[in-house]
TILO-23743 format. One record per atom (N, C-alpha, C): residue number from 1; residue in three letters; atom name; x, y, z. Coordinates in steps of 0.02 Angstrom, whole numbers. Layout:
     i    aa   at       xx       yy       zz
   NUM   ALA   CA        X        Y        Z
...
This chain:
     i    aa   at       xx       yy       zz
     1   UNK    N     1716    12051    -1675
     1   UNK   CA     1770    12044    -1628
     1   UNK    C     1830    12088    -1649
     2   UNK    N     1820    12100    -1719
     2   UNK   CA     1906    12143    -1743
     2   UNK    C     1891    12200    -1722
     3   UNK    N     1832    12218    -1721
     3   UNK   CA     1814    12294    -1721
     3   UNK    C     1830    12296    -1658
     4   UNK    N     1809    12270    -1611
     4   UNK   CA     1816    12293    -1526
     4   UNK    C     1900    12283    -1509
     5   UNK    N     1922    12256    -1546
     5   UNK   CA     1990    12250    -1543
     5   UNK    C     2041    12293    -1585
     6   UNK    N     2003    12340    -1641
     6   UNK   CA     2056    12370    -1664
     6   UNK    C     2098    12424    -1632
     7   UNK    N     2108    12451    -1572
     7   UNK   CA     2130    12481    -1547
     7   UNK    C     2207    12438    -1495
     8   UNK    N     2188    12386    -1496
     8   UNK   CA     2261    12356    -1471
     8   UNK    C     2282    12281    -1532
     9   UNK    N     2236    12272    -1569
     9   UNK   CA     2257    12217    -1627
     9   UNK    C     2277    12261    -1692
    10   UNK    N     2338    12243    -1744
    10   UNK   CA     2335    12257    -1789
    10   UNK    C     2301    12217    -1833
    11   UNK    N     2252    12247    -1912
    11   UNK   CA     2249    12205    -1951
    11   UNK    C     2276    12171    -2003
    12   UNK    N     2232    12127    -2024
    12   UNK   CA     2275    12087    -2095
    12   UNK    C     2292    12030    -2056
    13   UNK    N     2370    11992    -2085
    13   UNK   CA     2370    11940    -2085
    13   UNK    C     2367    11908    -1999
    14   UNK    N     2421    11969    -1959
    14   UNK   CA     2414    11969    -1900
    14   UNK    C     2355    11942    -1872
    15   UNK    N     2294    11977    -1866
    15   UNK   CA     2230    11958    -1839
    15   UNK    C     2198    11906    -1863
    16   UNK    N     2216    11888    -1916
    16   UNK   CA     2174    11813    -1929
    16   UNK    C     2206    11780    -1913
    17   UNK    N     2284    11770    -1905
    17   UNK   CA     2313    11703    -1872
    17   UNK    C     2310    11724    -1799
    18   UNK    N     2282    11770    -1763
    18   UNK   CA     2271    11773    -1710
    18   UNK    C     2183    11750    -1694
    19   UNK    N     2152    11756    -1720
    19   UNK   CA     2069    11734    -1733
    19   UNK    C     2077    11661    -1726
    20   UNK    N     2106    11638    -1792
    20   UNK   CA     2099    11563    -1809
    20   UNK    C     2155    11508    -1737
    21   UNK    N     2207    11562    -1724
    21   UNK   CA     2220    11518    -1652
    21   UNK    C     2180    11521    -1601
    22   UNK    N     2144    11575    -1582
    22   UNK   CA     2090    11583    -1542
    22   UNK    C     2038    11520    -1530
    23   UNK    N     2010    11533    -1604
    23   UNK   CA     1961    11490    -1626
    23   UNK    C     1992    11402    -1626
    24   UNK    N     2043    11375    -1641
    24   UNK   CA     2068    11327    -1638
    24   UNK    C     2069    11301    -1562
    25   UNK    N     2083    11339    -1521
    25   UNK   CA     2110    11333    -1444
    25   UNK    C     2037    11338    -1406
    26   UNK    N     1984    11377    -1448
    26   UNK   CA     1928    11338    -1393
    26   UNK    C     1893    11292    -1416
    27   UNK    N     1891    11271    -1478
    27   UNK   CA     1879    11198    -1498
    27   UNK    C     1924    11145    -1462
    28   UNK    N     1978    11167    -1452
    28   UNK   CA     2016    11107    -1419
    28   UNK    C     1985    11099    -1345
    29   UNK    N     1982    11156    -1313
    29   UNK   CA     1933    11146    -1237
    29   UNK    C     1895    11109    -1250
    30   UNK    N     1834    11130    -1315
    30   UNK   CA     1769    11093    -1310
    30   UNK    C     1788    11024    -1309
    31   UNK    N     1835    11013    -1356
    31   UNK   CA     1849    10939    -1379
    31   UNK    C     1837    10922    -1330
    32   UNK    N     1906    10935    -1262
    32   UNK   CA     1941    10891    -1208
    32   UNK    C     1875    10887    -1158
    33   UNK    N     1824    10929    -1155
    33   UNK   CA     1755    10939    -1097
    33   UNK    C     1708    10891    -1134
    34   UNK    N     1714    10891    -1180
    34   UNK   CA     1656    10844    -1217
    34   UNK    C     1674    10770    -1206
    35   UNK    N     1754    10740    -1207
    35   UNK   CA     1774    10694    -1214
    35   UNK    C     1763    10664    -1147
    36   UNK    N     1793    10693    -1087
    36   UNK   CA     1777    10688    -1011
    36   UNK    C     1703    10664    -1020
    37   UNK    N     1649    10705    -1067
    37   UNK   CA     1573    10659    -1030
    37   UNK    C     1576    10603    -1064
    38   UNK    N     1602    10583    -1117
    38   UNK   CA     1589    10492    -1157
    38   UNK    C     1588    10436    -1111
    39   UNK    N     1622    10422    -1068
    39   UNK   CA     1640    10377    -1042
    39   UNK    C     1578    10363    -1013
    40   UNK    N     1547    10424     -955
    40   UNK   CA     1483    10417     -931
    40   UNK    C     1431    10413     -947
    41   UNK    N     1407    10449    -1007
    41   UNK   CA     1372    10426    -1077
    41   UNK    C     1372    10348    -1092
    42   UNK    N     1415    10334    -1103
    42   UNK   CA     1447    10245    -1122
    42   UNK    C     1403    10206    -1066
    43   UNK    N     1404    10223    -1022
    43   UNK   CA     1396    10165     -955
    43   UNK    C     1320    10192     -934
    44   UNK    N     1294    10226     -945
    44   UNK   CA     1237    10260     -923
    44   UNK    C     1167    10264     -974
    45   UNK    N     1189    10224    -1026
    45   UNK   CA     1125    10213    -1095
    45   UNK    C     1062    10204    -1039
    46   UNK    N     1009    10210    -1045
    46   UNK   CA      958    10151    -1043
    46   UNK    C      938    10103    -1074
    47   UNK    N      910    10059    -1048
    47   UNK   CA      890    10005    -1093
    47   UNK    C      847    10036    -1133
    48   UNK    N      838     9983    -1196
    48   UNK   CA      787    10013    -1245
    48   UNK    C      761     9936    -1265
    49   UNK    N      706     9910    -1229
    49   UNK   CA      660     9866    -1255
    49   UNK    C      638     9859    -1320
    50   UNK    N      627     9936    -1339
    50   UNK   CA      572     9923    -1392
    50   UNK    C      623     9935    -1464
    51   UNK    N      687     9955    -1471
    51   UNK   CA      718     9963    -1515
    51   UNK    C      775     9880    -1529
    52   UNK    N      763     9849    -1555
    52   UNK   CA      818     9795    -1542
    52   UNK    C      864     9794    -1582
    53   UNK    N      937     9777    -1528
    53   UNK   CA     1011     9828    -1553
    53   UNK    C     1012     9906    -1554
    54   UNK    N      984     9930    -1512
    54   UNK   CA      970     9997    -1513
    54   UNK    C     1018    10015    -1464
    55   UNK    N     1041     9991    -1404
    55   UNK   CA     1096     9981    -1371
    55   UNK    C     1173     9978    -1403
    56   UNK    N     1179     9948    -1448
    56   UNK   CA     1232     9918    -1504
    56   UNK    C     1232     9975    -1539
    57   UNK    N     1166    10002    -1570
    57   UNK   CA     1198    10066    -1614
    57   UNK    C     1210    10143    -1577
    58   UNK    N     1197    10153    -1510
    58   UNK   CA     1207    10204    -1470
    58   UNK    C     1271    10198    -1469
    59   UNK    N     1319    10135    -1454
    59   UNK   CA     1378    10107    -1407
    59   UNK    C     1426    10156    -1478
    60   UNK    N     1416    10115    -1564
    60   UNK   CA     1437    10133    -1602
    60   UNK    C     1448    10202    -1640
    61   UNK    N     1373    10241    -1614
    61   UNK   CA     1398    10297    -1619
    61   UNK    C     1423    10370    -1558
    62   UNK    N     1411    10308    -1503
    62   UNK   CA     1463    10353    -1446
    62   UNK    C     1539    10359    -1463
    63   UNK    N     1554    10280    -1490
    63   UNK   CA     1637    10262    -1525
    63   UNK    C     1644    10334    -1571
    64   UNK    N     1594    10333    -1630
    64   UNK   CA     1617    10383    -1672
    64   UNK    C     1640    10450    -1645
    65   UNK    N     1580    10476    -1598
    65   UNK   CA     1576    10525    -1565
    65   UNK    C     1676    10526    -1542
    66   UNK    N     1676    10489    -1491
    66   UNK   CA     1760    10485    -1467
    66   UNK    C     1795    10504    -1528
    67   UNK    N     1803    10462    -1585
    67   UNK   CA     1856    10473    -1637
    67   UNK    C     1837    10544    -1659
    68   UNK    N     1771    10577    -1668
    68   UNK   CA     1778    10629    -1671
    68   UNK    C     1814    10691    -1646
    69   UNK    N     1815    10668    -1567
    69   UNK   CA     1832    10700    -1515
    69   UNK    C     1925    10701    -1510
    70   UNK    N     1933    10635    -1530
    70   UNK   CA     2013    10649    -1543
    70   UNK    C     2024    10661    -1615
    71   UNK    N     1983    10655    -1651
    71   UNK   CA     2001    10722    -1714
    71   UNK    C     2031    10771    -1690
    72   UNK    N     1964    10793    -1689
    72   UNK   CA     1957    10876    -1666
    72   UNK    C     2022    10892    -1617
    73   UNK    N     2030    10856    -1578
    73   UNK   CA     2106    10888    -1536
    73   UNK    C     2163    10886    -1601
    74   UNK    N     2174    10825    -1629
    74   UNK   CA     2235    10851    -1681
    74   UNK    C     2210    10888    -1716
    75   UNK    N     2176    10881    -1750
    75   UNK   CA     2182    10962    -1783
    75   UNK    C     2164    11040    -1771
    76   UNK    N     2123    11052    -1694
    76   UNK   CA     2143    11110    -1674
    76   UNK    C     2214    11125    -1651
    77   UNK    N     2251    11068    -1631
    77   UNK   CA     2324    11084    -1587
    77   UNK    C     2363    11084    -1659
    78   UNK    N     2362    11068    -1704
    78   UNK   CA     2395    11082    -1788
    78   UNK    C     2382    11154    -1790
    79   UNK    N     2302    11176    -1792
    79   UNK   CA     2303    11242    -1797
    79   UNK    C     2324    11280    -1747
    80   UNK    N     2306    11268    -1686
    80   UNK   CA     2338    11322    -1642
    80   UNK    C     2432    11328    -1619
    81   UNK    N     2464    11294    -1636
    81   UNK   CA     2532    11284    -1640
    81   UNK    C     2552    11317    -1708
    82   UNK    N     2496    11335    -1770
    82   UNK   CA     2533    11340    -1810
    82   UNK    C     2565    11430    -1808
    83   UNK    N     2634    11440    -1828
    83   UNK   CA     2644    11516    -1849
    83   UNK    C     2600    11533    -1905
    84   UNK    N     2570    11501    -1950
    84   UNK   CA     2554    11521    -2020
    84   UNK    C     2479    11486    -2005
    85   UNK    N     2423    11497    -1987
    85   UNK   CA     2357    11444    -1967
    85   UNK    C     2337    11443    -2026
    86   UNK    N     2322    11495    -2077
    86   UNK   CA     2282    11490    -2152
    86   UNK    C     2314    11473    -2196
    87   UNK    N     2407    11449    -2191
    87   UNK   CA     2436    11420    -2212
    87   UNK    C     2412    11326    -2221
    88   UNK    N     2356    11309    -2192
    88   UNK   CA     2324    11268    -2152
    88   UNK    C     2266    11266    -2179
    89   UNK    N     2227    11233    -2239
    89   UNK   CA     2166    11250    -2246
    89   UNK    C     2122    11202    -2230
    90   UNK    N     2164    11134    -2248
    90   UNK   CA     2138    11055    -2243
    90   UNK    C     2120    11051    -2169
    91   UNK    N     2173    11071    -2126
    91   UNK   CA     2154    11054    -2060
    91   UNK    C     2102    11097    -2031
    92   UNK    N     2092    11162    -2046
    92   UNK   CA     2050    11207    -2040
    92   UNK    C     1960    11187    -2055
    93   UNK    N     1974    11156    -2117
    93   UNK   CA     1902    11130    -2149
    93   UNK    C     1896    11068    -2120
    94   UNK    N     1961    11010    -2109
    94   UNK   CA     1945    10964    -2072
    94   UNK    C     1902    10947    -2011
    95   UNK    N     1923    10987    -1975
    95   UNK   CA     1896    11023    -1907
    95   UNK    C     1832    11011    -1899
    96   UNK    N     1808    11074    -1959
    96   UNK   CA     1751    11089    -1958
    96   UNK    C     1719    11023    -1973
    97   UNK    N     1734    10990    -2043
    97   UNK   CA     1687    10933    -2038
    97   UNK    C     1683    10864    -1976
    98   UNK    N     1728    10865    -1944
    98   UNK   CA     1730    10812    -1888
    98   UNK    C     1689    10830    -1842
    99   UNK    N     1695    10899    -1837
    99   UNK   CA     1661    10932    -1765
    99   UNK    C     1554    10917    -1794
   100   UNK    N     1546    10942    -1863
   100   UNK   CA     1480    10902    -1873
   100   UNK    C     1461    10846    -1871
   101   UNK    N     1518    10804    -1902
   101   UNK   CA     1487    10724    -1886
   101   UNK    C     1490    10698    -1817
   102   UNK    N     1536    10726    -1765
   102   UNK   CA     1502    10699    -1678
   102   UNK    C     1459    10713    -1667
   103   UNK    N     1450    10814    -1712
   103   UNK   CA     1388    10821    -1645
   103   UNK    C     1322    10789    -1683
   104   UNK    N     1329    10774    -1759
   104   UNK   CA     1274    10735    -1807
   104   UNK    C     1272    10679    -1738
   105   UNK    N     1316    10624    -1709
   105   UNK   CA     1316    10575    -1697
   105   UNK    C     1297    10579    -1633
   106   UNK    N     1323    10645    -1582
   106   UNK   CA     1275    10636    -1527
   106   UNK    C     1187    10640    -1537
   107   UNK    N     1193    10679    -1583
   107   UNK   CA     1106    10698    -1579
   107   UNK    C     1069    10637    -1620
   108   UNK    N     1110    10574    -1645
   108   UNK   CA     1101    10530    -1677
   108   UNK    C     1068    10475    -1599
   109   UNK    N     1121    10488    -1567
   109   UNK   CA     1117    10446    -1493
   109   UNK    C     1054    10467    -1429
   110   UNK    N     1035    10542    -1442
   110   UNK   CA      990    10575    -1418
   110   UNK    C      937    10558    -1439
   111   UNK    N      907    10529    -1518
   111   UNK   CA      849    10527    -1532
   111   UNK    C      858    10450    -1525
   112   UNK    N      893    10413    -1517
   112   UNK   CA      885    10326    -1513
   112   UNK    C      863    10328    -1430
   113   UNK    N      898    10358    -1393
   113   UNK   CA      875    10356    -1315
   113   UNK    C      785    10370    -1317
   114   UNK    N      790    10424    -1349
   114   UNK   CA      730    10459    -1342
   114   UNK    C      655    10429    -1356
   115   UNK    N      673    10387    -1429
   115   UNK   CA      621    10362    -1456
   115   UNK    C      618    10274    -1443
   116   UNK    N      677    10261    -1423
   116   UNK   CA      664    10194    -1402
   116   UNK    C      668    10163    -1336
   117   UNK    N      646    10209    -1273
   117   UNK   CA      623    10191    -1237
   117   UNK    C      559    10177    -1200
């Protein structure tokens, strides 16, 4: 991306706090598009006969999924507000690990649908 851009971006510190707000600001989209489907997710399980409490642990890790989801908004809007983003490393790495444990937790919710119906 720097390369196709070096002709109107300068480099160095410039372009990475321009990258990492980039990158912060479409994690925050994903967040806010991802968060919009939970609710319908939530209300839309199927039953699962053959798993018992399998319902109960979908519900729990849809919850996580959410807290993930409002993670991920504070700390992309930390990074993308920030003047200094790599000034920022906690929230940077934070990010990253929240954003694995939803999507760990959707695909957690994907194989309980899957296998226990």
């Amino acid at each position: 991306m720097l390369l196709l851009l070096r002709d109107r971006e300068p480099f160095g510190r410039d372009a990475l706090a321009h990258m990492l707000r980039l990158a912060a600001r479409c994690t925050l989209r994903s967040a806010l598009l991802a968060g919009a489907f939970l609710p319908v997710l939530w209300t839309h399980l199927p039953a699962m006969p053959a798993l018992q409490g399998g319902e109960t642990a979908a519900k729990t890790l849809l919850a996580l999924c959410a807290a993930a989801c409002v993670l991920l908004c504070v700390f992309s809007g930390i990074v993308a507000r920030s003047a200094r983003p790599w000034a920022k490393p906690l929230s940077i790495h934070a990010t990253a690990l929240v954003l694995w444990g939803g999507l760990t937790s959707l695909l957690s919710v994907a194989l309980l649908c899957h296998y226990a119906v």
